[in-house]
N, C-alpha and C positions, 0 to 999 in steps of 0.2 A: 738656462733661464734668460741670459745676456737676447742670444738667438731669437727668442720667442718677442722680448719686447720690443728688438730692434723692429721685427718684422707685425708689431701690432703698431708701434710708429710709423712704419714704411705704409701701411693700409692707411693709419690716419691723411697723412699726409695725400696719399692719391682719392679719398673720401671728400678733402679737402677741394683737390682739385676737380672731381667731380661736380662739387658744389660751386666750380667758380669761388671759392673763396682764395684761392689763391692760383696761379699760372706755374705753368712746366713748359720749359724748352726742349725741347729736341736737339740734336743734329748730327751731323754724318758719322761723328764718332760713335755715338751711341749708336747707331745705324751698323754703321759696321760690326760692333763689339755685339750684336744684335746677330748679326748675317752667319754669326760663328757658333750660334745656337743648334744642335741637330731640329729639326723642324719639331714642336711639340705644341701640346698647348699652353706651354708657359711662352713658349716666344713667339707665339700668335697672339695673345693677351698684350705682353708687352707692346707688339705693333700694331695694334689697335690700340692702347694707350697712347703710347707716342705719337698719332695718327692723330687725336686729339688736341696735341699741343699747343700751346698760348703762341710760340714762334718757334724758326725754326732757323739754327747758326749754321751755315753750309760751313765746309771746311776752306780753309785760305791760306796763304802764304804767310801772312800775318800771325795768323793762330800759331802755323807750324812754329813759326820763327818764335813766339812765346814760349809755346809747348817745350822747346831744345834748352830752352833758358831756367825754366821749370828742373828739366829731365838733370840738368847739371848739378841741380840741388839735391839728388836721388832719388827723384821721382822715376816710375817707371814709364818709359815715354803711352801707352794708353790713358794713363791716368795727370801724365801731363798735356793731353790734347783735352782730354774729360773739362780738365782748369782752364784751359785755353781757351776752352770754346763757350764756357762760364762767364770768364773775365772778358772776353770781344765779343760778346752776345747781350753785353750787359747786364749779368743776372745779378740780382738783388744781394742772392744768397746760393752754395752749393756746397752740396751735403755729400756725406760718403758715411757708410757702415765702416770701413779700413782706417784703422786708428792709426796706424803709421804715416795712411796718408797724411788723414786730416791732419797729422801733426805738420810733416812736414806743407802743405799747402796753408794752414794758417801762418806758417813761416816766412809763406814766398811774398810778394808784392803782386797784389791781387786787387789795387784800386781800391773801387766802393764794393766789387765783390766782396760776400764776407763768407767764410768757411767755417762747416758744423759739421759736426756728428750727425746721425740723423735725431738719437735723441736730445740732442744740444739744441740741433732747430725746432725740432717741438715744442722747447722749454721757452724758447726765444718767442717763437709764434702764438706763447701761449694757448697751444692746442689742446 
């Protein structure tokens, strides 16, 4: 049941940004974590979404150097470049289905980035 509503928020959410009601960033991380897909039509969807995006955070020295500071907290380092590149991308807000993440990334020092669940940011966006 969890599954199903996450992924009827995950839909809202990209409807959303369909609609220009609100923006998605991109970038090289997700790109890569992307590249690792066997070729289907779900990671062709995906890259044409992302291909769409409001902006796009290429990867840096800087992020890295975040990301290891992240990973030190137990983050697994993908999902500490994921934050990295949130937080020096300047994003509003970033979301994760992985509650262990979000817990620990609502932990970390994330600036004005602010960290959600995906259905915590629904609740938040009032969607």
């Amino acid at each position: 049941m969890r599954v199903a509503t996450e992924a009827e928020a995950v839909l809202q959410l990209f409807e959303e940004f369909e609609a220009d009601s609100i923006k998605i960033a991109s970038s090289d991380v997700l790109l890569f974590e992307l590249s690792k897909i066997d070729l289907s039509p779900r990671r062709t969807h995906c890259i044409n979404l992302l291909a769409k995006s409001s902006y796009f955070v290429e990867l840096t020295d800087s992020i890295e150097e975040l990301a290891k500071s992240y990973s030190k907290s137990g983050m697994k380092t993908l999902d500490a470049l994921h934050l990295a590149s949130a937080v020096m991308g300047d994003a509003d807000y970033f979301c994760s289905c992985d509650d262990r993440f979000v817990k620990k990334a609502q932990a970390a020092e994330t600036g004005l980035t602010k960290v959600f669940s995906v259905l915590g940011l629904i609740e938040k966006l009032e969607l």
